[in-house]
C-alpha positions, 0 to 999 in steps of 0.5 A: 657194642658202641653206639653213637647217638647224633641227637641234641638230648637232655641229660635225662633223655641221654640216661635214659637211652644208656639204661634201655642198652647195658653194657653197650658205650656210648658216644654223644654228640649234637653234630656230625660234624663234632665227631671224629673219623676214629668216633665213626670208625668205632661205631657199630650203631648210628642214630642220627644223621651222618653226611654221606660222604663220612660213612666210609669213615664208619668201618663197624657200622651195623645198624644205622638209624636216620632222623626219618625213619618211623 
C-alpha cells in the first residue's frame, strides 16, 4: 500500500505514523502542489488536501482523507 500524506509533520509525528502501517510506503509532502502527477497516480491513501482538479491524476486511490474530516 502506498499512502501519501499532505501534511506538514515533525520528524517524530512522521515516524510515528509509518510505525501505525508496516509495510505500507510512504510519500510526504507540505503541498500538493510539490507532488507529481506519477506521486498521485501511485497512491492508494491520501491524507491531506489535494485540488480537485488533480484527482483524476490519482488512478490507485482507495481511501481519501481531507484536513475536515472528524
Amino acid at each position: 500500500m502506498h499512502v501519501l500524506v499532505l501534511l506538514p509533520l515533525t520528524a517524530s509525528q512522521r515516524t510515528r505514523i509509518e510505525g501505525a502501517a508496516p509495510g505500507a510506503s510512504f510519500t510526504f509532502a507540505d503541498k500538493a502542489a510539490a507532488v507529481s502527477d506519477n506521486e498521485l497516480a501511485d497512491a492508494e491513501v491520501i491524507v491531506g488536501n489535494i485540488p480537485v482538479g488533480r484527482l483524476p491524476a490519482a488512478r490507485s486511490l482507495k481511501l481519501l482523507q481531507l484536513n475536515s474530516a472528524g
